[in-house]
MIKOL-848747 format. One record per residue (C-alpha): residue number from 1; residue in three letters; x, y, z. Coordinates in steps of 0.5 Angstrom, whole numbers, always signed. Layout:
// MIKOL-848747
(NUM ALA (X Y Z))
...
//
This chain:
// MIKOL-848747
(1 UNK (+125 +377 +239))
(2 UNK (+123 +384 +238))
(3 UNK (+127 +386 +245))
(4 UNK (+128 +393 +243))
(5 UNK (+123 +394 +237))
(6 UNK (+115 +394 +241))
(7 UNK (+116 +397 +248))
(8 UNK (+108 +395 +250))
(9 UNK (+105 +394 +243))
(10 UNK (+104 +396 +235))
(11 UNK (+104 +403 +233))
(12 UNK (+98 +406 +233))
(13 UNK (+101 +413 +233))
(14 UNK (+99 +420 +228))
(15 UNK (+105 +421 +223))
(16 UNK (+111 +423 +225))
(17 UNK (+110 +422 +232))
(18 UNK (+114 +416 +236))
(19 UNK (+111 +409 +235))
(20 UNK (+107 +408 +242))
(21 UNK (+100 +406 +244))
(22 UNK (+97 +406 +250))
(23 UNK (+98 +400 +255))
(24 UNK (+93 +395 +255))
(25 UNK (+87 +398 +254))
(26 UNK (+83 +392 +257))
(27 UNK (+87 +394 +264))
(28 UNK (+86 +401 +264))
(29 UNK (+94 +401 +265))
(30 UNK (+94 +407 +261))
(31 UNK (+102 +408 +261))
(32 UNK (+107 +409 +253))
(33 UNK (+113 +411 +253))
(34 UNK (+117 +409 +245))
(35 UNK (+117 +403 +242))
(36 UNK (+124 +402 +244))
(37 UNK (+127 +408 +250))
(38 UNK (+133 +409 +246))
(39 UNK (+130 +412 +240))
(40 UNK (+130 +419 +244))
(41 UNK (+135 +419 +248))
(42 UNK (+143 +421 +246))
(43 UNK (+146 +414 +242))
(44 UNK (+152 +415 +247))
(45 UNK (+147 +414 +252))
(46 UNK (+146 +407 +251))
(47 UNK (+146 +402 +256))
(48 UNK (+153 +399 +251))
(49 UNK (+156 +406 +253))
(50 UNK (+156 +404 +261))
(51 UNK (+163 +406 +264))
(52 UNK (+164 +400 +269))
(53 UNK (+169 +404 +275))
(54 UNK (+176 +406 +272))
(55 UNK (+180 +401 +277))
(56 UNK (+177 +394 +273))
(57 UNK (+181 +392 +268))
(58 UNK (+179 +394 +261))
(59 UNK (+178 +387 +258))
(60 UNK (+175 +384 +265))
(61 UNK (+170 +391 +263))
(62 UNK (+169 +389 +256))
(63 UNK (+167 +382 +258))
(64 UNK (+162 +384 +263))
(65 UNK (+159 +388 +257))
(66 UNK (+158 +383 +253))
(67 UNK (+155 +378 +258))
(68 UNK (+151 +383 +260))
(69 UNK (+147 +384 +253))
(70 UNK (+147 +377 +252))
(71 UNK (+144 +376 +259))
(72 UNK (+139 +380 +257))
(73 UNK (+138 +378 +250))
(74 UNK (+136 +371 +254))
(75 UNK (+132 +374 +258))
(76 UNK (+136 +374 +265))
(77 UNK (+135 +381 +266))
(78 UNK (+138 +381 +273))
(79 UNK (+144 +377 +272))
(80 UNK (+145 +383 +266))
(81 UNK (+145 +389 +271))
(82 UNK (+149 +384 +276))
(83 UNK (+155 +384 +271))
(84 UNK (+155 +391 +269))
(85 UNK (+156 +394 +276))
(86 UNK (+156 +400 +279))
(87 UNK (+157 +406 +275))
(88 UNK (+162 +412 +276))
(89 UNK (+158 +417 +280))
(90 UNK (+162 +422 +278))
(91 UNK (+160 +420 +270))
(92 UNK (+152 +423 +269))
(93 UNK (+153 +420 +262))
(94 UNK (+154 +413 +265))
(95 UNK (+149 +414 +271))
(96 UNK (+144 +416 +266))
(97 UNK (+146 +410 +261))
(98 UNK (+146 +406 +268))
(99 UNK (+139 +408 +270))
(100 UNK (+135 +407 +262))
(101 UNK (+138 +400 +263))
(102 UNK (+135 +398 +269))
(103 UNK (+130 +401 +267))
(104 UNK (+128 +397 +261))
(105 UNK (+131 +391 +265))
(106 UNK (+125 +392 +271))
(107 UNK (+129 +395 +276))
(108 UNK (+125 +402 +276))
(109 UNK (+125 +404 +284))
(110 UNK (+133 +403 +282))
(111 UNK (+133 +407 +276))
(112 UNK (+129 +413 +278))
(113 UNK (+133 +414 +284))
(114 UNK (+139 +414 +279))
(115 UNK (+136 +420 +274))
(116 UNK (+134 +424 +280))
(117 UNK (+142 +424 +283))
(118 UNK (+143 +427 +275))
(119 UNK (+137 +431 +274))
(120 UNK (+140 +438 +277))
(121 UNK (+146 +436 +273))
(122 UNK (+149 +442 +268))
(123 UNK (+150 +436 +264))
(124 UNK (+145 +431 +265))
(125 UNK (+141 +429 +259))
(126 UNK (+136 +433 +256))
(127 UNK (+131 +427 +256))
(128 UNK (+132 +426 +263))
(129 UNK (+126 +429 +266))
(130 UNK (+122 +426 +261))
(131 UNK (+124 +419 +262))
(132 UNK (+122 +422 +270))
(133 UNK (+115 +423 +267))
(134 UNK (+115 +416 +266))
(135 UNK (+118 +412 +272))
(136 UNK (+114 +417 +276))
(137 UNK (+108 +415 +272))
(138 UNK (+109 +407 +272))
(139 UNK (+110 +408 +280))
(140 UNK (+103 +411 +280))
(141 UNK (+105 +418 +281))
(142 UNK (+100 +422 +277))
(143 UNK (+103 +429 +280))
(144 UNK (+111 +428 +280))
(145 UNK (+109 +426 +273))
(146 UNK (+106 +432 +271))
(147 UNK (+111 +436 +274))
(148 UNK (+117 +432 +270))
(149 UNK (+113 +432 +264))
(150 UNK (+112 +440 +265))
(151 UNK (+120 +442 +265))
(152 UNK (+122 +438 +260))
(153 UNK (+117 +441 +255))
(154 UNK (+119 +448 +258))
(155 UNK (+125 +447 +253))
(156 UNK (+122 +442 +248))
(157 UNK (+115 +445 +247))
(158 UNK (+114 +440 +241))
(159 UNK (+116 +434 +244))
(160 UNK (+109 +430 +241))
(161 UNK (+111 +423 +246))
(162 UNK (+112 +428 +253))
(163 UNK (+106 +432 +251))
(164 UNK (+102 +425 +250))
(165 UNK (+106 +422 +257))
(166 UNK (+103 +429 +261))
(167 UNK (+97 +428 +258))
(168 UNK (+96 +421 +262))
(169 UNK (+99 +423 +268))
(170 UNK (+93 +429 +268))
(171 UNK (+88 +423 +266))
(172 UNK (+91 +419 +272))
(173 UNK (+89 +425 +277))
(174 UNK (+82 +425 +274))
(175 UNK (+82 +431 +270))
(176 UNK (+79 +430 +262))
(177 UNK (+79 +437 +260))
(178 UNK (+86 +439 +262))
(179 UNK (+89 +431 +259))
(180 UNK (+84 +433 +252))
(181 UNK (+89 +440 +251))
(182 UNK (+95 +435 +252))
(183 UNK (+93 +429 +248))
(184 UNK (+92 +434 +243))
(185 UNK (+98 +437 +243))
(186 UNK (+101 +430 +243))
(187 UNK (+97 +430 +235))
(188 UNK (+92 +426 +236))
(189 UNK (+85 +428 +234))
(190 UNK (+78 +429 +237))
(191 UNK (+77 +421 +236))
(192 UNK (+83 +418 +238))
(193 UNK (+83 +423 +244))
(194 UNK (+76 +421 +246))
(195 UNK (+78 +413 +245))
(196 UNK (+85 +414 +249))
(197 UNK (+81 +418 +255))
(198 UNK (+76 +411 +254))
(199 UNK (+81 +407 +254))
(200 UNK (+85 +409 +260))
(201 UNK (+80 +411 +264))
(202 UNK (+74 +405 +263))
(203 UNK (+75 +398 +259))
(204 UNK (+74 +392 +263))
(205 UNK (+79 +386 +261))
(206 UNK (+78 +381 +255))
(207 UNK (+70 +380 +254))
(208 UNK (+71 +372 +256))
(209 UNK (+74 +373 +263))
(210 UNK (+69 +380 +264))
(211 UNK (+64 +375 +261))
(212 UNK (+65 +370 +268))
(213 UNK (+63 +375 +272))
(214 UNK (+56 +374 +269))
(215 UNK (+56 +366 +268))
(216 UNK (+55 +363 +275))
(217 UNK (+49 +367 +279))
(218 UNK (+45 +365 +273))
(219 UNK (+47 +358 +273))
(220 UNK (+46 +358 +281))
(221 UNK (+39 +361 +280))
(222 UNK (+37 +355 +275))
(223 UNK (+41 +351 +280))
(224 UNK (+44 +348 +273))
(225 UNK (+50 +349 +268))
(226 UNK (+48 +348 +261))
(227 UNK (+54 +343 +260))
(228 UNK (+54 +340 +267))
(229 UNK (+48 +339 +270))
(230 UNK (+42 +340 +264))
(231 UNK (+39 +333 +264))
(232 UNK (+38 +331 +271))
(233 UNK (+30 +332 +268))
(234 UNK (+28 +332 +260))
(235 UNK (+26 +339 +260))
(236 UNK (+27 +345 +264))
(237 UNK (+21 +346 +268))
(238 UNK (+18 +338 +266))
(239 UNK (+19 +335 +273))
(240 UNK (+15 +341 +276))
(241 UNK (+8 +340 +276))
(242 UNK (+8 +347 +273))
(243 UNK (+10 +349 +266))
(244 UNK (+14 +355 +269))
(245 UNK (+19 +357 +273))
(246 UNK (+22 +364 +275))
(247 UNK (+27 +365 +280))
(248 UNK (+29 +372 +283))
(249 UNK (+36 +373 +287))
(250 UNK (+39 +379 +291))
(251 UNK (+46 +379 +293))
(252 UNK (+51 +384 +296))
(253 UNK (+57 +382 +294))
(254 UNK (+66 +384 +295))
(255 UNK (+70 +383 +290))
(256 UNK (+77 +385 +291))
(257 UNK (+79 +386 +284))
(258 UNK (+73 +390 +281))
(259 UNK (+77 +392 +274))
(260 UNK (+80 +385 +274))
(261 UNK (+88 +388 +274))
(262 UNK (+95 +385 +274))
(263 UNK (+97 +383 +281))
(264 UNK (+102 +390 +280))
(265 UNK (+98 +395 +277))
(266 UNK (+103 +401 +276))
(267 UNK (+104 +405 +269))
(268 UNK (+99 +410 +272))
(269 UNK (+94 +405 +273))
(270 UNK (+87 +409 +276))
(271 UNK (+83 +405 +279))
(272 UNK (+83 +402 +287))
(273 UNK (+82 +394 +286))
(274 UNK (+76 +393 +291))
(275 UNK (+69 +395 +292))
(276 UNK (+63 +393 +294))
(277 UNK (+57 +392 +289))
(278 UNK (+48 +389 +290))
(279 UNK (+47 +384 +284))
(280 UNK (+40 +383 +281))
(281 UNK (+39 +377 +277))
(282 UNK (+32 +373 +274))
(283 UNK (+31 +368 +270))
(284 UNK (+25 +365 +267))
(285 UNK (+24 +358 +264))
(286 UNK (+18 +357 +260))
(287 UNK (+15 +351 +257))
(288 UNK (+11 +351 +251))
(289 UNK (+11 +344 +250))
(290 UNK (+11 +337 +253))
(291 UNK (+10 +330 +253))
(292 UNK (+13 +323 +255))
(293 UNK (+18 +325 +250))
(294 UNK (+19 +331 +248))
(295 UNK (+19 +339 +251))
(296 UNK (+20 +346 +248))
(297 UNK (+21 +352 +252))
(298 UNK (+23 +359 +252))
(299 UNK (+28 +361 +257))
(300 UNK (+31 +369 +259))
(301 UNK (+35 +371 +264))
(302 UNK (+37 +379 +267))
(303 UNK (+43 +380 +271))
(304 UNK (+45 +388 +272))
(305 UNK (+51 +390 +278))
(306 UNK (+51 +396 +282))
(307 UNK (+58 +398 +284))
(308 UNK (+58 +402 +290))
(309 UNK (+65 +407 +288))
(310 UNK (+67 +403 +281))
(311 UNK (+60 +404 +278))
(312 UNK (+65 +404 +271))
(313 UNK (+64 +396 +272))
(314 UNK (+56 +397 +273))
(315 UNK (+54 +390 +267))
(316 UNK (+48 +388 +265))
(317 UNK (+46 +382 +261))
(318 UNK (+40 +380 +257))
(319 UNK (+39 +373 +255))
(320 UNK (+33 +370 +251))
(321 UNK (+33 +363 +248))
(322 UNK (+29 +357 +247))
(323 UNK (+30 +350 +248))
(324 UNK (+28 +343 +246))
(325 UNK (+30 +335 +249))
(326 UNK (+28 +329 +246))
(327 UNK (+28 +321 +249))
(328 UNK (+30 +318 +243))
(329 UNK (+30 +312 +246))
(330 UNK (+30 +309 +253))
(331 UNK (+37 +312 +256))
(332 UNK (+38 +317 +250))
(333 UNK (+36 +324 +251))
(334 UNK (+38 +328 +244))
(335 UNK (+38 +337 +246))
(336 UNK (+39 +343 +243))
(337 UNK (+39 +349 +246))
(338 UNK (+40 +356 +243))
(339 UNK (+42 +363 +248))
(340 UNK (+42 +371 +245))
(341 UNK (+46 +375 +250))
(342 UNK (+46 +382 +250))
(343 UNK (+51 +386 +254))
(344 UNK (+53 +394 +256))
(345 UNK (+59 +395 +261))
(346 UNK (+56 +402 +266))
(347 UNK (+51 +402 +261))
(348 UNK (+55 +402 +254))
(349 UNK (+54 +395 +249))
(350 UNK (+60 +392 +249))
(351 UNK (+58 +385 +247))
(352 UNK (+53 +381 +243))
(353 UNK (+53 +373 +243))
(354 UNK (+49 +367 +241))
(355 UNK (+50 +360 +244))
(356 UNK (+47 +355 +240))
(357 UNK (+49 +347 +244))
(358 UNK (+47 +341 +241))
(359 UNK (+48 +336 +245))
(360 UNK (+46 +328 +247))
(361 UNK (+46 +325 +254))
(362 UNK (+47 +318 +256))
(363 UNK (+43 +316 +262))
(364 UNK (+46 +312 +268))
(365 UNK (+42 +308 +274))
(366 UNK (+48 +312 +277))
(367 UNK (+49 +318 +273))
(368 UNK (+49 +321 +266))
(369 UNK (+55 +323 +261))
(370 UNK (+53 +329 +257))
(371 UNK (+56 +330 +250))
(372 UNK (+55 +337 +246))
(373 UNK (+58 +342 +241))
(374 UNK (+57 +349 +242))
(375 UNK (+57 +355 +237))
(376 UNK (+59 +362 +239))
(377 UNK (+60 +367 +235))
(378 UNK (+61 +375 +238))
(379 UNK (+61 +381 +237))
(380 UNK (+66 +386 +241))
(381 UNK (+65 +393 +243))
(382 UNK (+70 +393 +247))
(383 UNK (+75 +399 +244))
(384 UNK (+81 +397 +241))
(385 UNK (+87 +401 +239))
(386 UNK (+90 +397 +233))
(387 UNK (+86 +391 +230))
(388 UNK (+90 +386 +232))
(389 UNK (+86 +389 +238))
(390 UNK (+79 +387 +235))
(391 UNK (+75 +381 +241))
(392 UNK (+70 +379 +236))
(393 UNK (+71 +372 +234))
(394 UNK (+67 +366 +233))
(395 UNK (+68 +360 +238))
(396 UNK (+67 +353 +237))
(397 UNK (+67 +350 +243))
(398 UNK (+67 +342 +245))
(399 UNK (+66 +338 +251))
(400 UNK (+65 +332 +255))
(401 UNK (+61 +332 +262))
(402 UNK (+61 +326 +267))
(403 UNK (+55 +327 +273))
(404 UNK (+55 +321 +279))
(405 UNK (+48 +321 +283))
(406 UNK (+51 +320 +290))
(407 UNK (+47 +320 +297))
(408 UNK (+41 +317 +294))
(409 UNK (+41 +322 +288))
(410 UNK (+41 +329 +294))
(411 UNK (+48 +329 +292))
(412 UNK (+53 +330 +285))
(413 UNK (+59 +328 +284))
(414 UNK (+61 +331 +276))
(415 UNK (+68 +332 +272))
(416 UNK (+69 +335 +265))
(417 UNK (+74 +336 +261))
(418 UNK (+72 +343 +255))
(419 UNK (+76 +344 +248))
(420 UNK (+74 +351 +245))
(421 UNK (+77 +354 +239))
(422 UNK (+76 +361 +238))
(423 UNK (+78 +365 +230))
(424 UNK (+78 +373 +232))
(425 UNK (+79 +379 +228))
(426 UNK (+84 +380 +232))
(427 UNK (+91 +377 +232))
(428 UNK (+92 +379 +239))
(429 UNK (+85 +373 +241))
(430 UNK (+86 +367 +235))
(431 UNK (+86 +362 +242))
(432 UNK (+86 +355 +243))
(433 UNK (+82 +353 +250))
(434 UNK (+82 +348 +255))
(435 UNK (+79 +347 +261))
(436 UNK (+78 +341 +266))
(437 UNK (+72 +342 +272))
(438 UNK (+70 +338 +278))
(439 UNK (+64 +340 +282))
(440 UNK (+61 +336 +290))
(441 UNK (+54 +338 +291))
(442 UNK (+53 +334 +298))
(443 UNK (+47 +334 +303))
(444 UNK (+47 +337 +310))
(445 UNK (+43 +337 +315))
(446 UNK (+37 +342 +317))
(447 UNK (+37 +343 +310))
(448 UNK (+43 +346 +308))
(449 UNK (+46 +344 +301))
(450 UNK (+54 +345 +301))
(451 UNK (+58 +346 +294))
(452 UNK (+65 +346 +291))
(453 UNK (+67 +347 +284))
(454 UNK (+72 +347 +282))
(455 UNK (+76 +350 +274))
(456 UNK (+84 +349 +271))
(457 UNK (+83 +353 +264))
(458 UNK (+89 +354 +259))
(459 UNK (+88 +358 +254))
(460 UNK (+94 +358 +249))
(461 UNK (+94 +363 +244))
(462 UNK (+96 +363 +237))
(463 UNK (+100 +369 +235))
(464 UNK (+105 +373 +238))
(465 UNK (+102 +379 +242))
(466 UNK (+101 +386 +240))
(467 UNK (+103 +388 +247))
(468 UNK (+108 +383 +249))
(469 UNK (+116 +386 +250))
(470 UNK (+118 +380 +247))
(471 UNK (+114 +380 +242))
(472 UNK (+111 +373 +245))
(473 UNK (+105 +370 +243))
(474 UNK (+100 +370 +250))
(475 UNK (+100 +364 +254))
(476 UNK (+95 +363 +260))
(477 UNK (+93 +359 +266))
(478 UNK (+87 +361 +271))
(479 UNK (+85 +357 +277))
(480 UNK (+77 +358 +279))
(481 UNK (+75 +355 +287))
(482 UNK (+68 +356 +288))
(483 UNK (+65 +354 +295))
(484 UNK (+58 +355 +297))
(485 UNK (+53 +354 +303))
(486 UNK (+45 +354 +301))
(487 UNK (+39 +353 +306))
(488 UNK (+32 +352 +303))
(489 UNK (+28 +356 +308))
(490 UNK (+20 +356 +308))
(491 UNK (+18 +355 +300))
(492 UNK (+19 +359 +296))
(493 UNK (+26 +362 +300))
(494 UNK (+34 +360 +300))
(495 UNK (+40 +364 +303))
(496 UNK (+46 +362 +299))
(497 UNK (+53 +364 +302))
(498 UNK (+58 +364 +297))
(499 UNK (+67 +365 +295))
(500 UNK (+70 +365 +289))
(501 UNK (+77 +365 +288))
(502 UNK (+80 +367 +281))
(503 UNK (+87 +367 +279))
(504 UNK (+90 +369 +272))
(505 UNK (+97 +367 +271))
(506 UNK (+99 +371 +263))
(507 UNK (+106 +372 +261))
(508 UNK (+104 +377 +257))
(509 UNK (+108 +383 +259))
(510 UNK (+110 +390 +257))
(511 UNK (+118 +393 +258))
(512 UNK (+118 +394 +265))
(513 UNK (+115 +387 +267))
(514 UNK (+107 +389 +268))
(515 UNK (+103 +382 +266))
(516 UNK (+97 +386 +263))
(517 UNK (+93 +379 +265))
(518 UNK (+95 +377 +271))
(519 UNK (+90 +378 +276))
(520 UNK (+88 +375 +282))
(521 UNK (+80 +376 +285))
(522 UNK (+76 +374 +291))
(523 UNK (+69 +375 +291))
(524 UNK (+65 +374 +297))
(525 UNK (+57 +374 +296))
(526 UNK (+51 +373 +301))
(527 UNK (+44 +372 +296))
(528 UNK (+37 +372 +298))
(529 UNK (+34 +367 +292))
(530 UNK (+26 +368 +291))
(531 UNK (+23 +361 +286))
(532 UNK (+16 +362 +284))
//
């Protein structure tokens, strides 16, 4: 367990410059402070050096010490800072020691209010005002930060690591220019700058999550998932007496969690969560070919965002693929299926992907049970600070789905169960994934369709995390709830009223107990859906 030796991740830093990296890139949480804090402070500052009040017994002190490192060491930072107690307020040293301990330990506001108490001291530490530039950033207090930063570097004009938190600081307040003079003086040179200054201010979380904003107003336009739903007829437009179907959604949306940040977003993050966006989104299912028992098909889809303030997060994605299903006998129909997706987050690629799914489908008087194997290799854009970093990965991904017909075949019952394996170019994503599903489709009166979906993945990575204080290897679980009301009015229109709810639980975290991962998102969509 690496407790003192990765703050928020590997170096990625310029020769002899403290070991840090910007925070998690993915959440634009953009805080550093060194590998361990106490490279920078005295070595008679440490926490090992906190003088308990001078009325306990001085074995009773030293036990107190002992099971305060050893409560932190197993993780019970709480209970460490309760074992030590209240510092002398008359010692700067301890109070200084004091405030570095609690806030490695999680307990910032506390620490904060103790460096402040010494900070006007003649013999306060010299590196409390840069340890103030860092707790006024983690609180998201870009300007104190600054002003913090600015008097320690009054003295210490060549200290690269408060040069680099002043820089950040300036970023958070929105001021490019004046943060470029900063990182520069921080060492880093005009490429490093310019991928800090990205990654502080714009990166989306990791590709697969960013990638489920995508995935469902196309599924709800085509009114199937390629694994759920996909064999309720043998091709994609051969039930229909034309050979095509072209389908256009409008939507506005409110999404409460635009840049999928962690439930607390301090360490400078920059963005507010909420915003409200218009979606477009189209998709075209041409058939080339069909028989009794056979089709061939190209389809295509389009799907592009546009955020009324976080227009950093605007998408666009573009899909081409083909298709091709074959009744191989009489309740076995054999399917494959190939996707290209092109994706730019505000207007920049950040991924490319190809889908190819096998599959064969049992069908049932009552239902059917799908099978199917899908390859997904990826090509990250995402920016990436270290290699292990890298998103790029190819995923294999395996699965079973069960679909009831109830209602006299108006309405669906499916459950499912997925298995993905994913080999990165970075550590930081080598992934073993599982994901159950359930979804209800049932018919309601005047027309109305309502629809329940819901999702419980658990993503177990295999190495330990570059951003990971501990130096674990990152653990996820996620929930996704879908529920959705349509109304088909006069041929060719539908209104749907649509919530998803999403919530990330990761126990990837930096030094102050920031899980860079953990989210939660609520999104509320109205769409206007045109089939042609």
């Amino acid at each position: 367990m690496a407790l003192m030796t990765c703050l928020l991740g590997t170096t990625a830093g310029v020769a002899d410059q403290p070991h840090w990296v910007p925070t998690d890139e993915l959440q634009a949480s953009h805080v550093d402070v060194p590998t361990s804090i106490l490279e920078t402070r005295p070595t008679d500052a440490i926490a090992p050096s906190i003088e308990l009040s001078e009325d306990i017994d001085p074995i009773e002190r030293e036990l107190r010490l002992q099971r305060a490192i050893a409560d932190s060491l197993y993780g019970d930072n709480q209970k460490a800072i309760d074992s030590l107690g209240e510092p002398d307020r008359d010692d700067t040293a301890a109070m200084y020691a004091s405030a570095m301990w609690m806030m490695q330990n999680g307990k910032v506001d506390e620490g904060m209010q103790t460096l402040r108490l010494i900070a006007d001291r003649d013999d306060a530490p010299p590196e409390t005002h840069k340890f103030l530039a860092v707790g006024h950033l983690h609180l998201d207090q870009p300007q104190s930060a600054e002003a913090a930063a600015d008097i320690y570097l009054d003295a210490n004009q060549d200290d690269a690591y408060t040069h680099y938190v002043r820089g950040l600081a300036i970023l958070r307040q929105d001021d490019p220019v004046r943060a470029h003079d900063s990182l520069r003086q921080a060492g880093y040179d005009e490429d490093d700058v310019a991928q800090i200054q990205t990654v502080a201010m714009q990166v989306p979380v990791d590709v697969r999550q960013r990638r489920l904003t995508i995935g469902e107003p196309i599924k709800g336009i085509q009114n199937r998932s390629r694994y759920d739903d996909g064999c309720d007829s043998l091709g994609g437009a051969s039930a229909q007496s034309k050979p095509y179907n072209f389908t256009i959604l409008f939507a506005g949306e409110y999404d409460s969690n635009v840049p999928l940040q962690p439930r607390f977003s301090g360490l400078g993050s920059n963005f507010d969560h909420d915003d409200y966006r218009f979606l477009m989104a189209s998709f075209l299912d041409l058939q080339l070919m069909s028989t009794e028992d056979f089709n061939l098909g190209l389809v295509g889809s389009t799907y592009n965002t546009f955020q009324v303030d976080a227009n950093e997060f605007n998408i666009q994605d573009y899909m081409g693929g083909a298709y091709t299903n074959a009744l191989l006998s009489e309740d076995l129909v054999g399917a494959l299926r190939y996707e290209y997706h092109h994706t730019l987050v505000d207007s920049d690629r950040f991924a490319d992907e190809h889908r190819l799914t096998p599959s064969m489908t049992w069908l049932g008087s009552r239902g059917h049970t799908t099978l199917f194997y899908e390859f997904n290799p990826i090509n990250s854009r995402a920016p990436f600070l270290i290699p292990a970093q890298n998103q790029s990965t190819d995923i294999h991904r395996t699965g079973i789905t069960q679909a009831l017909y109830t209602f006299g075949g108006d309405g669906r019952v499916y459950g499912g169960y997925q298995y993905a394996e994913g080999h990165a170019d970075g550590s930081d994503f080598d992934v073993n994934t599982h994901m159950v599903t359930g979804r209800i489709e049932r018919p309601l009166p005047r027309q109305w369709i309502a629809d329940l979906d819901v999702r419980y993945v658990w993503d177990d990575y295999a190495n330990p995390n570059s951003l990971d204080f501990y130096d674990r290897a990152r653990d996820d679980e996620r929930v996704e709830v879908r529920a959705g009301l349509q109304r088909n009015f006069v041929a060719p229109v539908s209104l749907r009223f649509d919530y998803t709810y999403i919530n990330n639980d990761s126990n990837t975290e930096n030094l102050f107990g920031v899980r860079f991962y953990d989210y939660d998102r609520h999104i509320v969509s109205t769409q206007l859906i045109f089939s042609l």
